[in-house]
N, C-alpha and C positions, 0 to 999 in steps of 0.2 A: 799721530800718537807719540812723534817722538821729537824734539825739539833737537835745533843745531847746536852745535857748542858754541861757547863763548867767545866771540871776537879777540884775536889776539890785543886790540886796544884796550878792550874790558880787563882784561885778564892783566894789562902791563900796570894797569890805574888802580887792579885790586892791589898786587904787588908793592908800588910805591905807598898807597894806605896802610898795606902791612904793614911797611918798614919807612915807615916813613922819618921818621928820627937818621935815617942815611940821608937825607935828603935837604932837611930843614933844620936849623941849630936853634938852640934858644937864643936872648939876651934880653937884660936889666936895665933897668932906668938907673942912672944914677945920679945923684944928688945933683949935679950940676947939669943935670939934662942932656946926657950924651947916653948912646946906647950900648952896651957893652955885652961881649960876649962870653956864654957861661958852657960851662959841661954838661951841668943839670940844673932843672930848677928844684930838685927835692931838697935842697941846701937854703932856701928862700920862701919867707911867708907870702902870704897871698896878699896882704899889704902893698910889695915894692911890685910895679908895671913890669911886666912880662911882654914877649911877644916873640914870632919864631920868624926868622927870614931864610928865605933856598940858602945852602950853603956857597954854591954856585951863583955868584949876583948877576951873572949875566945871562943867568938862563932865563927864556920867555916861550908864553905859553902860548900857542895860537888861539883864536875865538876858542872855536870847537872844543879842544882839550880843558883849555881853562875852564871852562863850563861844564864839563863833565868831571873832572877833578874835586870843581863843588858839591855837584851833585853826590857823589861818592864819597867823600866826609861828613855829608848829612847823614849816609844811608848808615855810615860806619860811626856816627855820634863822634866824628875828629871834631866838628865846628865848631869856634868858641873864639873871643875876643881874640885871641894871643894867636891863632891860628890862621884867621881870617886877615892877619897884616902879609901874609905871602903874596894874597890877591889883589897885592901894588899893580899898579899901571903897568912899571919899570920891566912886570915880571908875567904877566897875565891881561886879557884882554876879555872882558865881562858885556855880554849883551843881554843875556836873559840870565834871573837870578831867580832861584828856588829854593826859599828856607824855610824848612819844616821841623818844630818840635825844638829847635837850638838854645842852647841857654847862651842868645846873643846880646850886648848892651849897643848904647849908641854908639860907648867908645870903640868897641870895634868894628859895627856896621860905618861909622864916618870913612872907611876905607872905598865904597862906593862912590862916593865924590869925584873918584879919580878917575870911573868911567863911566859911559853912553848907556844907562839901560834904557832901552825901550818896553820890556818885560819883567815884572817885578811881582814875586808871591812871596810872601812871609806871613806865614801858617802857625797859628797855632804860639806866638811869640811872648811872652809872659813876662821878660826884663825887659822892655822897651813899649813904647805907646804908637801910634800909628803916625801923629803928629812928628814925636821924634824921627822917624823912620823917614818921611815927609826930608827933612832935616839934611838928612843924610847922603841926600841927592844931588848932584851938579846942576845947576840952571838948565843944561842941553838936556838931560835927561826928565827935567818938569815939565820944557815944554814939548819932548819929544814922545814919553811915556802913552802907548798904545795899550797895555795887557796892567792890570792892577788887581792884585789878589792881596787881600788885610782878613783873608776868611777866621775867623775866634780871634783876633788881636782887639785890643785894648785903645779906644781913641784917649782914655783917663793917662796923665802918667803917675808918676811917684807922689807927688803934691797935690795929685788930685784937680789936677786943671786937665780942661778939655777943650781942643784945638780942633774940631772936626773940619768946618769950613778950610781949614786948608786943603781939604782933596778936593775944593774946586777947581784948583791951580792950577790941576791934570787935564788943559782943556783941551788935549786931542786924542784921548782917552777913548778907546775904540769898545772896551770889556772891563769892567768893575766886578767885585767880589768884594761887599761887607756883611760877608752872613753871619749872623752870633757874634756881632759888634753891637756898642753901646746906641748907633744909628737912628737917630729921633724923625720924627713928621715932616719938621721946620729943615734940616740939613738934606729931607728927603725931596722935598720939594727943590729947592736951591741947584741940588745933583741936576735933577730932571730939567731944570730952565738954565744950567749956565754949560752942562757937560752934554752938548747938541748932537754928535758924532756916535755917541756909546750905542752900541750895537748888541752885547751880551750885558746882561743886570742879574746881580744875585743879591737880592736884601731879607733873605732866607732868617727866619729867628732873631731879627728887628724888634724893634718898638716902634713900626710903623703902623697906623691905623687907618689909613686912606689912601689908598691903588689911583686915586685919580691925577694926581701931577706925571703919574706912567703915559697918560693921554700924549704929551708935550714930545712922546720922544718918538710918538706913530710912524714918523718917516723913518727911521734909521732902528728901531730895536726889533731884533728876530731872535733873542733868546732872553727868555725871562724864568727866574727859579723865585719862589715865592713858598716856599715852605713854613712849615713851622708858625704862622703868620693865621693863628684860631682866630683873632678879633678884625682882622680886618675887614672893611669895606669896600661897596662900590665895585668888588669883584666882575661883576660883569659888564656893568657897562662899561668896564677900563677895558673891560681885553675884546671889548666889540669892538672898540677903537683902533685896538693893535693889529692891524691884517697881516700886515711882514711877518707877524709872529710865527717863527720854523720851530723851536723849541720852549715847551711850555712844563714846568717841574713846579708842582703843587701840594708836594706830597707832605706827608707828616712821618715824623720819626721821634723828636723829644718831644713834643706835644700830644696829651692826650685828648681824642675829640669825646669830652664830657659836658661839652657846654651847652645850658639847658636849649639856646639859641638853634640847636643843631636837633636838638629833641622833642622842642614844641611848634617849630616853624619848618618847612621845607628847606632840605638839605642844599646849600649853594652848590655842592660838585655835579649833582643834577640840575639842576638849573641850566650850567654852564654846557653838559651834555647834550640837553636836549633841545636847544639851541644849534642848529642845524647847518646853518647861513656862518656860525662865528669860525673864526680862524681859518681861514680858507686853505691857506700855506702849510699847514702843521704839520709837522713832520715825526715830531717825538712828542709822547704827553704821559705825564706822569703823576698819575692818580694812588700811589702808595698808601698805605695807612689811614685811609678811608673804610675800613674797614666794611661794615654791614651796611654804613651808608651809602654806599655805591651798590645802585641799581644795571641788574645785566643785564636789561630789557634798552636802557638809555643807552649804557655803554656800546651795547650789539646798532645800535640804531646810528650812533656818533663814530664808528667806525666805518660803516658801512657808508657814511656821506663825505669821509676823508680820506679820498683814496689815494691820497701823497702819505698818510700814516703809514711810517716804518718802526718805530719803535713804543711800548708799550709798559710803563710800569703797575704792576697791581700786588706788590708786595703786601702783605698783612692786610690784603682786603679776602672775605668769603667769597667774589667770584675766581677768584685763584684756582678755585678748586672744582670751579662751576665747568662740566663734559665739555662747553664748548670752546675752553679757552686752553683744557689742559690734555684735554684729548688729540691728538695728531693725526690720527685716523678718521676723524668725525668728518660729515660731510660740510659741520660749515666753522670748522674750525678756519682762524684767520691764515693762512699759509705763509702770508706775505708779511706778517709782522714777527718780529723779534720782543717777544715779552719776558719780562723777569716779572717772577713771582716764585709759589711754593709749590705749584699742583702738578709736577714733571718733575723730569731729572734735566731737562732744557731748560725750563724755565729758573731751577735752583742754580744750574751752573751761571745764566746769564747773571744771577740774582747779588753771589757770590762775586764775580767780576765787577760787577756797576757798582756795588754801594758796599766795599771792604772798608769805608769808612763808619758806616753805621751799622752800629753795636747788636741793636736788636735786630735788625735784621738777619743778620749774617748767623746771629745765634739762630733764630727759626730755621732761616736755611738748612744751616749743620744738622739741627735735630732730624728736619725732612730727609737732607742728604742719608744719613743714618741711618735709615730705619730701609732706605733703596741698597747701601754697600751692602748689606748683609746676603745681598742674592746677588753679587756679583760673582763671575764666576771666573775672569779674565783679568789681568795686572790693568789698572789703570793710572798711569801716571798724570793723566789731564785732570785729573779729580785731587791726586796731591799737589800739582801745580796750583789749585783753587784756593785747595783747605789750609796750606802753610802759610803764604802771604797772610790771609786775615786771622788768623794762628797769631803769627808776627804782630798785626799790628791794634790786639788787642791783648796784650798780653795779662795786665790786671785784671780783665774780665773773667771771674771765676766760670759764668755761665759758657763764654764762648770756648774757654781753654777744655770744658771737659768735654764738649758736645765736639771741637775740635778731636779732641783725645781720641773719641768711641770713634769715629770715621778712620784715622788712621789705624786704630788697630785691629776695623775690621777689613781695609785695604793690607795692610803685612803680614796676613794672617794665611799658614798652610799656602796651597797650593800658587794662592794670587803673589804671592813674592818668585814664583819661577821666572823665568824670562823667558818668551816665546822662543818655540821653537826653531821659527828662521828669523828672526831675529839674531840667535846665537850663529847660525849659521854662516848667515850673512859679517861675523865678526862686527856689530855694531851695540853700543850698549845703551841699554833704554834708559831714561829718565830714572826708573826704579830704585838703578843703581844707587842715585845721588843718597836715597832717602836709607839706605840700608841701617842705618843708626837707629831710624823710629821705633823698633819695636822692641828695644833693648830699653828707650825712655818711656814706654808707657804700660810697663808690666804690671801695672790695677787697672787696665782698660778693661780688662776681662770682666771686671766685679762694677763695674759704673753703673749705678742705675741709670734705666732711659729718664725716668723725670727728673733727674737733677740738668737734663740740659733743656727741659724747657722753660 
């Protein structure tokens, strides 16, 4: 119930982020190309080259730190062109890089050049194209690149050229990620015949129409995410092909399944179910947003012959709800699987943890969650540890912020804000504490109608 505190490293790295301006100085381009150093840049338009170097030149960062450093300017929105020149060579040493959300260009990502990644994710990147990005790498790092995450980035750049064939380059590429990229048939095919090694594949929210060049990569692929992906074909006989297959994510979230194809013909996620013999391996499978399509009779049947299945999604599908899956007490409920879904307070928190990226879901969730806090009768801080991350990380989302809202304030409310008893005793303080602000921010929680959060 009650988490450790912070690593004194955590806590040194938040510090330097605070104050980071002790640390890093500015300097200006100046007309003859030399760099010079300033006090501020509040005295300078956004016209003349900027960039910050350690004040300290000779300090260096070891792998570990230097990566976590990064990570901690993203968390903290420091990353940006002018920022990103700290993580010279000279000063820092970069093997895995995580950038999410950054308003980064090329001119500051070309700083990667100067080192080895083998692990590279850039999420969600809107001033730069995938090609660029491509660009910005060392030759060691092309041919050495194992892990490749372009998940919502842009293969188009500024001019509107498009460079995709260069992610063949990556040709020891162990795990690809181009989901909700501009990702065509022709470039999909190409991946599958020249990228031999790839072992995880996410072409999730593609413009893909045919699953069968997936056939070419049968030796070597054990995780496959195929979301969002209404029109595609050949579904099954591609993934009878795939026996390695350990993980298989099929689910829908931006897609509505409206398509008459799904309404006058035999639903494919049954098909694939009741298919007995397929996937022998599987290990996680993830049937989300299938809504009414998904049959509990197939699903009860295709578990019961996959007895390596340990994880379960059925978010926004009607058996969520069905005794046998949300029930814990039932006699055939699964015991050995870990499902997210709505039909528990188990299944909400898994539901919560796995997909804090998608919107609607995590909204259903909260609503469900909601409507359980109201009969809690004990502080729960693992339920604010849930609710605030995806809190955080949809903050424009009117729906989630309020359905967020009503759970917190039915968790700080009266008695569930005490601190147990021996807890206090024991001179320890619970998670609680952290949160003691919420209830002072959400004083209309009181008046929230329940249907504005679903």
């Amino acid at each position: 119930m009650f988490e450790s505190p912070n690593t004194l490293e955590d806590l040194c790295l938040d510090t330097i982020c605070d104050n980071i301006l002790t640390y890093i100085e500015p300097q200006i381009e100046t007309k003859e190309g030399w760099w010079e150093k300033i006090d501020s840049t509040e005295d300078y338009d956004d016209e003349i080259e900027k960039r910050y170097v350690f004040r300290d030149a000779e300090i260096f960062l070891i792998n570990e730190i230097s990566e976590k450093l990064m990570k901690k300017f993203v968390e903290k929105r420091l990353l940006c062109d002018a920022t990103l020149n700290i993580f010279m060579e000279s000063n820092t040493k970069l093997r895995k890089v995580k950038l999410k959300n950054c308003k980064v260009s090329k001119k500051g990502l070309h700083i990667l050049k100067q080192h080895k990644i083998v692990d590279l994710a850039c999420i969600n990147l809107k001033n730069i194209s995938i090609g660029q990005i491509l660009d910005c790498l060392s030759e060691w790092s092309i041919e050495n690149m194992t892990n490749v995450n372009f998940s919502k980035c842009s293969f188009i750049d500024m001019y509107r050229y498009s460079f995709m064939i260069k992610i063949t380059n990556l040709k020891n590429l162990r795990s690809l990620n181009l989901s909700y990229t501009e990702l065509n048939q022709t470039i999909f095919k190409i991946i599958c015949e020249d990228l031999r090694y790839l072992e995880k594949l996410d072409v999730s929210g593609t413009q893909i129409a045919d699953l069968r060049p997936l056939t070419m990569l049968s030796s070597t692929l054990t995780s496959l995410s195929i979301c969002d992906l209404p029109q595609a074909e050949h579904l099954l006989p591609t993934l009878e092909q795939l026996k390695l297959l350990r993980y298989l994510d099929i689910s829908f979230f931006n897609e509505k399944l409206d398509s008459p194809m799904y309404v006058q013909h035999h639903c494919p996620i049954n098909d694939l179910l009741e298919n007995q013999n397929i996937l022998p391996e599987l290990v996680m499978l993830d049937v989300s947003g299938w809504r009414d399509f998904l049959s509990r009779h197939v699903l009860l049947s295709f578990i019961e012959t996959h007895p390596k299945l340990e994880f379960l999604g059925i978010v926004l599908c009607s058996v969520t709800f069905d005794p046998v899956f949300s029930d814990s007490s039932g006699v055939d409920y699964p015991q050995n699987l870990i499902i997210a879904g709505l039909g528990n307070e188990k299944q909400i928190k898994v539901t919560l943890k796995m997909y804090k990226e998608r919107s609607n879901y995590v909204q259903k969730a909260l609503y469900h969650l909601f409507q359980l806090t109201s009969t809690f009768q004990e502080a729960r801080p693992d339920i604010f540890d849930l609710v605030l991350p995806v809190m955080e990380a949809h903050s424009s989302r009117f729906g989630v912020q309020m359905a967020a809202t009503a759970c917190l304030y039915n968790l700080t409310r009266g008695a569930l804000q005490e601190h147990p008893p021996e807890v206090a005793e024991q001179g320890r303080q619970p998670d609680i504490v952290r949160y003691g602000e919420v209830p002072r921010r959400i004083p209309a929680a009181e008046k929230l109608p329940v249907n504005a959060m679903q």
